[in-house]
DRENPA-3360 file (N, C-alpha, C; in nm, 2 decimals, always signed):
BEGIN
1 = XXXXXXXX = +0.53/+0.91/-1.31/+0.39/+0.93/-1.34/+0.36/+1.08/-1.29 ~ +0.25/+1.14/-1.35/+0.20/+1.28/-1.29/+0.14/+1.25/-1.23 ~ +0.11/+1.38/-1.19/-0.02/+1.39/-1.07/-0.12/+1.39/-1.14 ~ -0.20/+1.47/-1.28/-0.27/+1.46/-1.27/-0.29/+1.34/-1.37 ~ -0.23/+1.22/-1.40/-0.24/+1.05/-1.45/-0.32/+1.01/-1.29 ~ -0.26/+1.04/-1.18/-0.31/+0.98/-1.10/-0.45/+1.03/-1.04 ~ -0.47/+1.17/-1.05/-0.57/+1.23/-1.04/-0.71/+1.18/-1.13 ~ -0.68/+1.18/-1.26/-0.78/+1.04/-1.35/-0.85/+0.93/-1.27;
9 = XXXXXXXX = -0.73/+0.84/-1.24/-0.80/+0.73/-1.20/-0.85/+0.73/-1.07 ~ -0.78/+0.82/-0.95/-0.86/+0.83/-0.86/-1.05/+0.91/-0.87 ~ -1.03/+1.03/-1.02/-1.19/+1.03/-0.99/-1.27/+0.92/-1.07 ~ -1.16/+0.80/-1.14/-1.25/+0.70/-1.20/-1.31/+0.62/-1.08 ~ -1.19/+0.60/-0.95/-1.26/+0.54/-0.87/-1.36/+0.64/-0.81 ~ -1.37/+0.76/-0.73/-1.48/+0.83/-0.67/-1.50/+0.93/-0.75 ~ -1.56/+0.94/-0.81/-1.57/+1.09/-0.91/-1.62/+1.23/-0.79 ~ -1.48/+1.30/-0.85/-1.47/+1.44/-0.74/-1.59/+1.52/-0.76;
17 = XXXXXXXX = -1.69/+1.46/-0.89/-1.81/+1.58/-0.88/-1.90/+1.55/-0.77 ~ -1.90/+1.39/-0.68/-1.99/+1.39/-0.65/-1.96/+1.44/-0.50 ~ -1.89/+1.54/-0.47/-1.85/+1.64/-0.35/-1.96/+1.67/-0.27 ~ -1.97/+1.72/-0.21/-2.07/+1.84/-0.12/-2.04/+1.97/-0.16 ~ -2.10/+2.06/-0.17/-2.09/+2.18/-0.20/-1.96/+2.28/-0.11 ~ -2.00/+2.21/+0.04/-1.92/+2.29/+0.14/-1.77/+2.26/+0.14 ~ -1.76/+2.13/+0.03/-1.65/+2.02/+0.07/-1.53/+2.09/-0.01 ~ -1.41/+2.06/+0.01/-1.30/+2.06/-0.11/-1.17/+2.00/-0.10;
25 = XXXXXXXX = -1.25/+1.87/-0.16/-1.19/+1.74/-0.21/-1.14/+1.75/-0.37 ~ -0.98/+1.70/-0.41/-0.94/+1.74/-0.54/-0.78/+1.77/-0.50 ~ -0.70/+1.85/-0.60/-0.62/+1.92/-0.58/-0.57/+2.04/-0.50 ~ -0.50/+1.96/-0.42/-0.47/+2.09/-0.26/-0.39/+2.20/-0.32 ~ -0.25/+2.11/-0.29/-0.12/+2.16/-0.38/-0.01/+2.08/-0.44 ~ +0.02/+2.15/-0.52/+0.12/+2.08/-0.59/+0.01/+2.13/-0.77 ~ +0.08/+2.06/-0.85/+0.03/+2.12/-1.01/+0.03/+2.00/-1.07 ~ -0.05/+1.95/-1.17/-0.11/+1.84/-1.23/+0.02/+1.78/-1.31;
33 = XXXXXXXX = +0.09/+1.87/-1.32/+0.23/+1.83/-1.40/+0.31/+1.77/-1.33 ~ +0.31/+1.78/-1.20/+0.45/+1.76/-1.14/+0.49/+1.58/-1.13 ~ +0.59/+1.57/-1.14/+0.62/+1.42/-1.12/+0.61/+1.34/-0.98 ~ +0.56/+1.22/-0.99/+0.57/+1.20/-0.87/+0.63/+1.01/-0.89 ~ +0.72/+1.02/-0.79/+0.76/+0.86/-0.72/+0.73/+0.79/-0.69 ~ +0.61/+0.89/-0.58/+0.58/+0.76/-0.49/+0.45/+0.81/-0.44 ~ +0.31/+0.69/-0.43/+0.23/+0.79/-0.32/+0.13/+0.71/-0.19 ~ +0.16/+0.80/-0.14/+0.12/+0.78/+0.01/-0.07/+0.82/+0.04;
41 = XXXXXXXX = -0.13/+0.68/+0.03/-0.25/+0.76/+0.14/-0.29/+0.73/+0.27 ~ -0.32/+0.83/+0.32/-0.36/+0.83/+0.50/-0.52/+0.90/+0.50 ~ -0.54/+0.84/+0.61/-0.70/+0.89/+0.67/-0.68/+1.09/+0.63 ~ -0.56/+1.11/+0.72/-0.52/+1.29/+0.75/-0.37/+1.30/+0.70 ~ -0.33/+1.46/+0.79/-0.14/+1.48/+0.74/-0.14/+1.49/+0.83 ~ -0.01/+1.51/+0.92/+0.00/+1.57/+1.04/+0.16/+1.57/+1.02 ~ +0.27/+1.68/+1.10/+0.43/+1.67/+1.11/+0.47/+1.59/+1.10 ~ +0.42/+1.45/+1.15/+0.50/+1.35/+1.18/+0.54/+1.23/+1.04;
49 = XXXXXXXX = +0.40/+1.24/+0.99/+0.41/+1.17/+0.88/+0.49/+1.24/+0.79 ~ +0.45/+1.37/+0.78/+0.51/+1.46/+0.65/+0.66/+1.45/+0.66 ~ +0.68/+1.50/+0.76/+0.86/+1.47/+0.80/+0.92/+1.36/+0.74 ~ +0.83/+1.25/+0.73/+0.88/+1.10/+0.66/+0.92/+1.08/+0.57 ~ +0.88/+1.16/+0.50/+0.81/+1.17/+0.36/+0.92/+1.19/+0.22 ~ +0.98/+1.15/+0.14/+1.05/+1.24/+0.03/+0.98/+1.32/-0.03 ~ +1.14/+1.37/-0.11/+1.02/+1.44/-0.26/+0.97/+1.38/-0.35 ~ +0.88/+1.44/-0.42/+0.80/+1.38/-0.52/+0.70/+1.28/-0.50;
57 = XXXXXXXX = +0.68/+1.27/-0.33/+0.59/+1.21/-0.31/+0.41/+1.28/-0.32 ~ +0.30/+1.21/-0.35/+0.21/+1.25/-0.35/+0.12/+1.16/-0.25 ~ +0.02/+1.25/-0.14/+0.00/+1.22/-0.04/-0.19/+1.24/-0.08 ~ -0.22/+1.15/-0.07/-0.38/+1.13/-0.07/-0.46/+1.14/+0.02 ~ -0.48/+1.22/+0.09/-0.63/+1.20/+0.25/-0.72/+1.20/+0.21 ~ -0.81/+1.15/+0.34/-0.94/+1.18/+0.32/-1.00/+1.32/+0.34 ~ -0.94/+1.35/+0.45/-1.00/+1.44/+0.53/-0.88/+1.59/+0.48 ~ -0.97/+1.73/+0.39/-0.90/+1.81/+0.31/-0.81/+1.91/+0.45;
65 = XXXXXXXX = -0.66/+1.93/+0.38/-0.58/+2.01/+0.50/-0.61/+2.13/+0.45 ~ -0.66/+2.17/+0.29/-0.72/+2.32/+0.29/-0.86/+2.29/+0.30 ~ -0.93/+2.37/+0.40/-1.07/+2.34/+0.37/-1.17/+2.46/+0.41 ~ -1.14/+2.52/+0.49/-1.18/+2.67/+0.46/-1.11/+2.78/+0.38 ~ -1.16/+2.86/+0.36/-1.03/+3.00/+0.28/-0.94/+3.03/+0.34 ~ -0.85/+3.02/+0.30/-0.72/+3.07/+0.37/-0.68/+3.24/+0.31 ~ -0.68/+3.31/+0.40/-0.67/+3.46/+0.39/-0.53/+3.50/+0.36 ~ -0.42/+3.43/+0.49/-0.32/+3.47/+0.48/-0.24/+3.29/+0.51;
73 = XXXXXXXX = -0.13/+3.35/+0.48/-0.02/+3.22/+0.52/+0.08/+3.23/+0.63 ~ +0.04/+3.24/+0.75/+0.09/+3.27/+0.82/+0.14/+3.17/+0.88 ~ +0.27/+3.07/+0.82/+0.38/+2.97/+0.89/+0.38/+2.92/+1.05 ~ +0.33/+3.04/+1.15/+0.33/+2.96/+1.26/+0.18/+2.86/+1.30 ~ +0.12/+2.90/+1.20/-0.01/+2.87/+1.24/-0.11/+2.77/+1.12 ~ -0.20/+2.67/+1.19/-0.27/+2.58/+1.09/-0.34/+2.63/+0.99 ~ -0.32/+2.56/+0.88/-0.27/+2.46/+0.80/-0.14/+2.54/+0.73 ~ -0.11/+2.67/+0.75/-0.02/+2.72/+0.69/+0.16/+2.68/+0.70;
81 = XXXXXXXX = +0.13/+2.62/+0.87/+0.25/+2.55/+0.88/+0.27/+2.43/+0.83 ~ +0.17/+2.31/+0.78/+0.18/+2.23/+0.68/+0.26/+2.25/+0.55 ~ +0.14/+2.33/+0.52/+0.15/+2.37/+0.38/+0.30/+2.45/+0.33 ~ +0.35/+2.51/+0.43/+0.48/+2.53/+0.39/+0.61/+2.39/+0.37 ~ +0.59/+2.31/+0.42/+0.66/+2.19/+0.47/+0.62/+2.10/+0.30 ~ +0.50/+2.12/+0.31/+0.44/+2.09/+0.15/+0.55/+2.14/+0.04 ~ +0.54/+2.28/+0.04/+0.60/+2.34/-0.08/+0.75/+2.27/-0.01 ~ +0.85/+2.31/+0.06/+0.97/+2.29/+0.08/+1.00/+2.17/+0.02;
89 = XXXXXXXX = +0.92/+2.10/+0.05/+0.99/+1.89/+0.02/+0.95/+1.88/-0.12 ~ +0.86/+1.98/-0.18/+0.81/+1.94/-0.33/+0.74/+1.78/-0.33 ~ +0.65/+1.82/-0.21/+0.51/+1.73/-0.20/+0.38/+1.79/-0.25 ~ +0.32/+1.66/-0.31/+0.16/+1.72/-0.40/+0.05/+1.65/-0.29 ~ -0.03/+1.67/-0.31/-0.16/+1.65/-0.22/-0.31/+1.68/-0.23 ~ -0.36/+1.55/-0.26/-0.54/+1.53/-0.31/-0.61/+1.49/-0.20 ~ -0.72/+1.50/-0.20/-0.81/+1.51/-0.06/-0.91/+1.43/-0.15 ~ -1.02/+1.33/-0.09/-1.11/+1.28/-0.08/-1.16/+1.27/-0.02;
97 = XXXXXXXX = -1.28/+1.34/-0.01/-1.34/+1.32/+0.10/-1.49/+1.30/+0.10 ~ -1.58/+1.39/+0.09/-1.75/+1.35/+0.08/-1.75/+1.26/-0.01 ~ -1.69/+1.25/-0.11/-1.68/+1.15/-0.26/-1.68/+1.05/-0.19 ~ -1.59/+1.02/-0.13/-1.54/+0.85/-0.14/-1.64/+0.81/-0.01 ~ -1.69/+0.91/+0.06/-1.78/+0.90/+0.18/-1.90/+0.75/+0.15 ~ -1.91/+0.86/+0.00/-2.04/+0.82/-0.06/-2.03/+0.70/-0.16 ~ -1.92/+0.72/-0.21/-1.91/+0.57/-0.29/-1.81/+0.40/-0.22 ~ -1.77/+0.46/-0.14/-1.65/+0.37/-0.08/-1.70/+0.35/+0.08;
105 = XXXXXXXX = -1.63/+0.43/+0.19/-1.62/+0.43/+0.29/-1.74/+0.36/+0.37 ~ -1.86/+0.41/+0.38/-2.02/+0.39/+0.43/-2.05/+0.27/+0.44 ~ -2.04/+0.20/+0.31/-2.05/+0.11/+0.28/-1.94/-0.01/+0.33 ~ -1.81/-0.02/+0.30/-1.74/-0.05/+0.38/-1.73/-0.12/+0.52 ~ -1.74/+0.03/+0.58/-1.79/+0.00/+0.70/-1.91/-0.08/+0.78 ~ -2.08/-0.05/+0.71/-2.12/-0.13/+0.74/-2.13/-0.27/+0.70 ~ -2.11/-0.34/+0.54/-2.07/-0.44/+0.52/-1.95/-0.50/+0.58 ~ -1.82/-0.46/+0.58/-1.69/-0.55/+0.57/-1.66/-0.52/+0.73;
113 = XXXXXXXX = -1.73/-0.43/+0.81/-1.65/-0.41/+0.92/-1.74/-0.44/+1.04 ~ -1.92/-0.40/+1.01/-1.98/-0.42/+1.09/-2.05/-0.55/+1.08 ~ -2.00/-0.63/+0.94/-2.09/-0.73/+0.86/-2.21/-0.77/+0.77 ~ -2.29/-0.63/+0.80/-2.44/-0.64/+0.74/-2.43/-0.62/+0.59 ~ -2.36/-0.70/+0.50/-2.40/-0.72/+0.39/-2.49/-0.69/+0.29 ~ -2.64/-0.69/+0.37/-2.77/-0.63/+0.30/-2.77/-0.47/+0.29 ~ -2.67/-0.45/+0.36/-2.66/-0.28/+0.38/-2.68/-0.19/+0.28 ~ -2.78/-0.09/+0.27/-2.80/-0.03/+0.15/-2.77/+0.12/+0.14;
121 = XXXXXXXX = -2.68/+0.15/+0.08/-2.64/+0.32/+0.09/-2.70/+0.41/+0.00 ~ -2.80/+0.52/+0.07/-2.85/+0.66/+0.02/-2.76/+0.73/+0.05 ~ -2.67/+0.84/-0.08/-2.61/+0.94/-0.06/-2.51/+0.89/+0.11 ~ -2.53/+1.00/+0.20/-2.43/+1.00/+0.31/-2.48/+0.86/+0.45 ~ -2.60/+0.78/+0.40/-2.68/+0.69/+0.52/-2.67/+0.56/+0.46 ~ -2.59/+0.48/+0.50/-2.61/+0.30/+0.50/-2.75/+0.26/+0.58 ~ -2.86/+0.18/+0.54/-2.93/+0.18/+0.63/-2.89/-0.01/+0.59 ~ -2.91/-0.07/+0.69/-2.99/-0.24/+0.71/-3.06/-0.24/+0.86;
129 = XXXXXXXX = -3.11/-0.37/+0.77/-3.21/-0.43/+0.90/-3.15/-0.56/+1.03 ~ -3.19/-0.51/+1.11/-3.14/-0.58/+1.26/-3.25/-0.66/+1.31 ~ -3.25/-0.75/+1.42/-3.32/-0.80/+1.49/-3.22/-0.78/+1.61 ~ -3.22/-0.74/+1.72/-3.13/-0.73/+1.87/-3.18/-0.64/+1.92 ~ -3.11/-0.66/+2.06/-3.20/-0.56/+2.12/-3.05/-0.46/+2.19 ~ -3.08/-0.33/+2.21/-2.97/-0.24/+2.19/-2.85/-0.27/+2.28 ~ -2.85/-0.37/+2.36/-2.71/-0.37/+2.41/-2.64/-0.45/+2.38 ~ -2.69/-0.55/+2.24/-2.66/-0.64/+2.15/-2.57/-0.55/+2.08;
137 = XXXXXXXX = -2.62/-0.46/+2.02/-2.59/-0.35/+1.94/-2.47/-0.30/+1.99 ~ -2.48/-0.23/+2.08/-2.36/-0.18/+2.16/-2.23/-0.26/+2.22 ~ -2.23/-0.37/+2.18/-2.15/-0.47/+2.18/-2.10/-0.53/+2.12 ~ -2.16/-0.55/+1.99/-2.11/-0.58/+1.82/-2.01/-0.42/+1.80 ~ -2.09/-0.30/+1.83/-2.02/-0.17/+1.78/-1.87/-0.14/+1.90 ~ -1.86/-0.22/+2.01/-1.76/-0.17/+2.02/-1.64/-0.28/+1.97 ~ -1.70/-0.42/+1.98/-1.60/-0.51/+1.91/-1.57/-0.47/+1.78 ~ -1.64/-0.44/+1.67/-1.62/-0.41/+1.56/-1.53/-0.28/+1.52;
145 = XXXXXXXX = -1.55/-0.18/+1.64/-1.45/-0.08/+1.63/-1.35/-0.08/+1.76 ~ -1.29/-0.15/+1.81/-1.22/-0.19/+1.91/-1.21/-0.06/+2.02 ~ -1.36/-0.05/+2.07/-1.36/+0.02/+2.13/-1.39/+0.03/+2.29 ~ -1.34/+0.08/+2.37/-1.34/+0.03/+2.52/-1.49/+0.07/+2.63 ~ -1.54/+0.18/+2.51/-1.67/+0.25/+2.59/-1.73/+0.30/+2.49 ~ -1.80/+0.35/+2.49/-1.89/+0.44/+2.37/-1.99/+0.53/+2.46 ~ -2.03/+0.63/+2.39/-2.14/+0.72/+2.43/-2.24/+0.69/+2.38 ~ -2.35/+0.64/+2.45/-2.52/+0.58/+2.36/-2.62/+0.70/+2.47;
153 = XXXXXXXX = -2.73/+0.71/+2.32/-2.82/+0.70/+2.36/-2.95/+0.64/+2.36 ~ -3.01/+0.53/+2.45/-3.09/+0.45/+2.39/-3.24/+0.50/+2.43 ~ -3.31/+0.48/+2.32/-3.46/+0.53/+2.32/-3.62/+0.43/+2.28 ~ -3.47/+0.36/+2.26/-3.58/+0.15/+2.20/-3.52/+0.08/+2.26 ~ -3.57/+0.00/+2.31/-3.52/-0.17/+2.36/-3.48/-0.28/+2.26 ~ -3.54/-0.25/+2.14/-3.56/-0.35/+2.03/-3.52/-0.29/+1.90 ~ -3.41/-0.33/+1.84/-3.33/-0.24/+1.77/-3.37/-0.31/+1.61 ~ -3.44/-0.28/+1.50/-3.47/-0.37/+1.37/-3.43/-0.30/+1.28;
161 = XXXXXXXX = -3.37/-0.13/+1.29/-3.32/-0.09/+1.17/-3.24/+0.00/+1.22 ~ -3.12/+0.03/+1.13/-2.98/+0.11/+1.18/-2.95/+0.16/+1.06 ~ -2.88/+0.25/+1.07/-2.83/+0.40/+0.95/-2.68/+0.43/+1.07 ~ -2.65/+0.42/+0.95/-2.48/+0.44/+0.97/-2.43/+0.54/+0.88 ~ -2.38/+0.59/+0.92/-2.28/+0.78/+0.82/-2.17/+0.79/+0.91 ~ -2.03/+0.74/+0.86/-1.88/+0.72/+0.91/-1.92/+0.88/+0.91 ~ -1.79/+0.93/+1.01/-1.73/+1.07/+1.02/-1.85/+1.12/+1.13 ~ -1.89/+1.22/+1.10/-1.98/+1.32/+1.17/-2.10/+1.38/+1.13;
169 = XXXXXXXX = -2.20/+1.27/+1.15/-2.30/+1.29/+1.11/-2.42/+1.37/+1.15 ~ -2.43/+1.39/+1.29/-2.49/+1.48/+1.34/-2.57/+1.57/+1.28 ~ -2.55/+1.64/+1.18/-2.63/+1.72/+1.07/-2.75/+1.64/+1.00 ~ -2.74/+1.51/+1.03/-2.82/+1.41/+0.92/-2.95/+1.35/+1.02 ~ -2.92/+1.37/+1.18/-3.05/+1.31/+1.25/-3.19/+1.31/+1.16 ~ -3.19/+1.42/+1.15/-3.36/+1.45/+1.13/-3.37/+1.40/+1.02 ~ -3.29/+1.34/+0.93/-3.29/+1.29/+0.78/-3.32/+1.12/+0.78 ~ -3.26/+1.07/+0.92/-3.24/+0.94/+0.95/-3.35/+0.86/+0.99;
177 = XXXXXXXX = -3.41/+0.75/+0.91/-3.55/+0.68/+0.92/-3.49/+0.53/+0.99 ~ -3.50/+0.54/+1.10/-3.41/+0.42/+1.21/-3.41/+0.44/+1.30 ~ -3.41/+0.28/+1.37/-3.42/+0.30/+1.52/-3.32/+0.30/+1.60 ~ -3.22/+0.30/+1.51/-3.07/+0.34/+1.58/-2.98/+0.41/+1.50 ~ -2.92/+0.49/+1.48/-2.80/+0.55/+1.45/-2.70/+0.54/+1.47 ~ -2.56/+0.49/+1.40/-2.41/+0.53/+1.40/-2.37/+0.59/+1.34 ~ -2.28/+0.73/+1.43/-2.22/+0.81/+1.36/-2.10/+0.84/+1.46 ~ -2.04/+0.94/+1.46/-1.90/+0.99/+1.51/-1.92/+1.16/+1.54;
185 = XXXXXXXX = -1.84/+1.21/+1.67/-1.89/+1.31/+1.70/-2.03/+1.38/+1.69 ~ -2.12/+1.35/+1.83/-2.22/+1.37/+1.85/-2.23/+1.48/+1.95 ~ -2.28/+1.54/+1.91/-2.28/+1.69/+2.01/-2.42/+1.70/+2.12 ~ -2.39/+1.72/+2.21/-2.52/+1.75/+2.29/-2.63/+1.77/+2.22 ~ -2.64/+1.91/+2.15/-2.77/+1.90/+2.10/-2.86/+1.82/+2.03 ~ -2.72/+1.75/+1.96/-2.76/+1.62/+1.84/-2.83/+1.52/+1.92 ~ -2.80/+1.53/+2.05/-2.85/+1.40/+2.13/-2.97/+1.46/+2.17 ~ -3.01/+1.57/+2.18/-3.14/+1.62/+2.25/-3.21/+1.57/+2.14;
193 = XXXXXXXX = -3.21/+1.63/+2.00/-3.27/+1.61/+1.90/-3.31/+1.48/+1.80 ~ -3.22/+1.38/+1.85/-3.22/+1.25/+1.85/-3.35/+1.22/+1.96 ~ -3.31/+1.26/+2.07/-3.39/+1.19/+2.21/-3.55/+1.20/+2.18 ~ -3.58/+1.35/+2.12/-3.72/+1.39/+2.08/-3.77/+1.34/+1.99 ~ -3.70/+1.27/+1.91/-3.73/+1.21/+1.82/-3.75/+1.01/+1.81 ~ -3.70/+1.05/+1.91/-3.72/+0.85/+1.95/-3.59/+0.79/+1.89 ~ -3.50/+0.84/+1.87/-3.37/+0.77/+1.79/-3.26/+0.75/+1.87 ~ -3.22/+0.61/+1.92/-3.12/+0.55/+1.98/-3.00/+0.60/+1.91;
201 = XXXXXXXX = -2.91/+0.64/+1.94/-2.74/+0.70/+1.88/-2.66/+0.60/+1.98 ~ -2.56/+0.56/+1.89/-2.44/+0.51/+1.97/-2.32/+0.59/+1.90 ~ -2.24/+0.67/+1.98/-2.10/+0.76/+1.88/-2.03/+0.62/+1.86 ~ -1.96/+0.63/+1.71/-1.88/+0.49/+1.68/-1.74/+0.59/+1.69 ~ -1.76/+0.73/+1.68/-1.62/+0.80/+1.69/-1.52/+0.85/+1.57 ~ -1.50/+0.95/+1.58/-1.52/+1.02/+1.41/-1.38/+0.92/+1.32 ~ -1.25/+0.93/+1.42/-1.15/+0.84/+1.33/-1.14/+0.67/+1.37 ~ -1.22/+0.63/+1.46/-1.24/+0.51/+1.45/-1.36/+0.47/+1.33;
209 = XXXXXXXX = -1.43/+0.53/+1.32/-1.50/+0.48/+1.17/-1.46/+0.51/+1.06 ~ -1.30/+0.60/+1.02/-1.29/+0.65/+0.94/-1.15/+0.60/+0.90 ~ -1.07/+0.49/+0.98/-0.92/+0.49/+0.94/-0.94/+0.38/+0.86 ~ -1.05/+0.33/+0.81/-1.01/+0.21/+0.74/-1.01/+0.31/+0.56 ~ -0.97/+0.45/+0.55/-0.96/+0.49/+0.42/-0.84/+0.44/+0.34 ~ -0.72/+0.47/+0.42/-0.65/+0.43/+0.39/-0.57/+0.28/+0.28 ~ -0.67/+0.15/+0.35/-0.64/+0.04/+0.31/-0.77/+0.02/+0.18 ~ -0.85/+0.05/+0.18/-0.98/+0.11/+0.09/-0.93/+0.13/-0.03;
217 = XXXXXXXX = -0.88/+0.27/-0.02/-0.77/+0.34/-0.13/-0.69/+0.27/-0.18 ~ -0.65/+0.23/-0.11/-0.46/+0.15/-0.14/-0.50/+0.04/-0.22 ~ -0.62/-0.04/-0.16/-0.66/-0.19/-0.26/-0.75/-0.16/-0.38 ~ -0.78/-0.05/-0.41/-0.86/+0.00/-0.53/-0.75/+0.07/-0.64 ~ -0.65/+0.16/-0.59/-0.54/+0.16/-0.66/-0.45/+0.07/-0.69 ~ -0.45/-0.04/-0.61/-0.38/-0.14/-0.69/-0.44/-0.23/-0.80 ~ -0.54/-0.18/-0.83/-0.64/-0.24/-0.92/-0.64/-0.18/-1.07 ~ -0.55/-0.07/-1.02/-0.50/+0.04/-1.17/-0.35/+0.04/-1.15;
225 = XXXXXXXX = -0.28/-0.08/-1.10/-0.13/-0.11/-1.13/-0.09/+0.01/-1.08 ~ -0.11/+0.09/-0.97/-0.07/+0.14/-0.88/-0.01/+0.13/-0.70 ~ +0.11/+0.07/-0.68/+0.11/+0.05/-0.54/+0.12/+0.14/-0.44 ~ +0.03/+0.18/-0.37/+0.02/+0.33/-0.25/+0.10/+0.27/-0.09 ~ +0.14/+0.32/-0.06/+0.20/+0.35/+0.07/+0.10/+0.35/+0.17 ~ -0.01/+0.27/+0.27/-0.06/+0.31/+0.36/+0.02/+0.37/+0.47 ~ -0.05/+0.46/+0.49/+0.05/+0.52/+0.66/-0.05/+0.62/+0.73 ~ -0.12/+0.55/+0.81/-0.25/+0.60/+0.93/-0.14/+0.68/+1.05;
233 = XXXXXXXX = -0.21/+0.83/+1.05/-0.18/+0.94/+1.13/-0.26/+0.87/+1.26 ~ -0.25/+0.91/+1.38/-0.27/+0.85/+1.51/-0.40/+0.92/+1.56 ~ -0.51/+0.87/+1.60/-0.62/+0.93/+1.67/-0.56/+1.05/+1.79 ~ -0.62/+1.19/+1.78/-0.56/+1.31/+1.82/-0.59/+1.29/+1.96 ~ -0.68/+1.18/+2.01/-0.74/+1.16/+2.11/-0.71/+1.06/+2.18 ~ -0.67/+1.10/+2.34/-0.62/+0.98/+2.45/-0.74/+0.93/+2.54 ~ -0.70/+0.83/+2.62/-0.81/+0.81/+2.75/-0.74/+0.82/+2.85 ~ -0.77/+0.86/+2.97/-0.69/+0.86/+3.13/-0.78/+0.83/+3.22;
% end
């Protein structure tokens, strides 16, 4: 099969127009012609996986390994030392990312992972409605993402509506009409600006709300007689 046969049905499943502007989700590298064997999707790339990997494989992420301009290709240094390893093995590589944010992942998460069913997704915000009170909250969110602690900030006692945006939403506070928030990588200021605003945050953690792309992908392509290789890259991050 080609890359770009498979390129088709992946924008039948998330259509690559519905990107962000800043975003660049699509074709990394490799050429629409080239043949491919076999294909692998993961949350990210990293050495470990790629090393794995044969030729002719085509590797799907979410999250794009080109994504600002690249000036020069300078081999010792990121993403250029991927991308070499890319060309060498005659591996191809598509990114999805704000696309599938918006049609797949959001959603997902807050139905299948957090439960809430009623959940209704605007563009990058899942909002439903809650009755609990926030430590309820914070205790559904760490079971549901098997997590050992979380960073909250709570500003209500009584939690009746939540907006959820997997990845790194931080950019979105002031956008967000709820009395709680989950998102992933929250920066100080995000929290000041939350706080002034009366909005409870709990961080869910940018690749703990995000590794379920993989399995997402994989069961919607087999829906187009396609069988994908899941293979989840490792959170970059430890506890001590």
């Amino acid at each position: 099969m080609k890359v770009k046969e498979i390129y088709n049905i992946l924008d039948e499943i998330s259509p690559f127009e519905l990107q962000e502007s800043w975003d660049n989700s699509g074709l990394q590298i490799g050429s629409s012609d080239d043949e491919v064997d076999r294909v692998v999707v993961s949350m990210d790339i990293d050495f470990e996986l790629l090393s794995s990997l044969d030729v002719k494989t085509l590797v799907v992420t979410h999250h794009p390994l080109i994504f600002k301009g690249i000036k020069e290709l300078d081999f010792s240094s990121y993403p250029s030392n991927l991308i070499k390893e890319f060309i060498k093995k005659d591996i191809s590589l598509i990114s999805m990312h704000t696309n599938f944010d918006k049609t797949h992942l959001n959603s997902y998460v807050a139905k299948k992972v957090l439960g809430f069913s009623s959940a209704i997704c605007e563009d990058f915000i899942c909002y439903f409605e809650v009755d609990k009170s926030f430590e309820e909250m914070v205790r559904l969110v760490k079971e549901a993402f098997s997590l050992e602690k979380v960073r909250v900030l709570k500003c209500k006692e009584r939690i009746k509506s939540v907006a959820l945006t997997t990845g790194a939403g931080g950019s979105l506070i002031k956008d967000v009409k709820a009395d709680l928030f989950l998102t992933g990588d929250i920066k100080y200021h995000d929290a000041m600006e939350a706080k002034s605003l009366g909005l409870s945050l709990i961080d869910i953690e940018h690749y703990s709300s995000e590794c379920f792309f993989g399995q997402i992908l994989a069961d919607e392509l087999k829906k187009n007689q396609i069988e994908a290789i899941i293979s989840s890259t490792k959170n970059p991050f430890g506890l001590i």
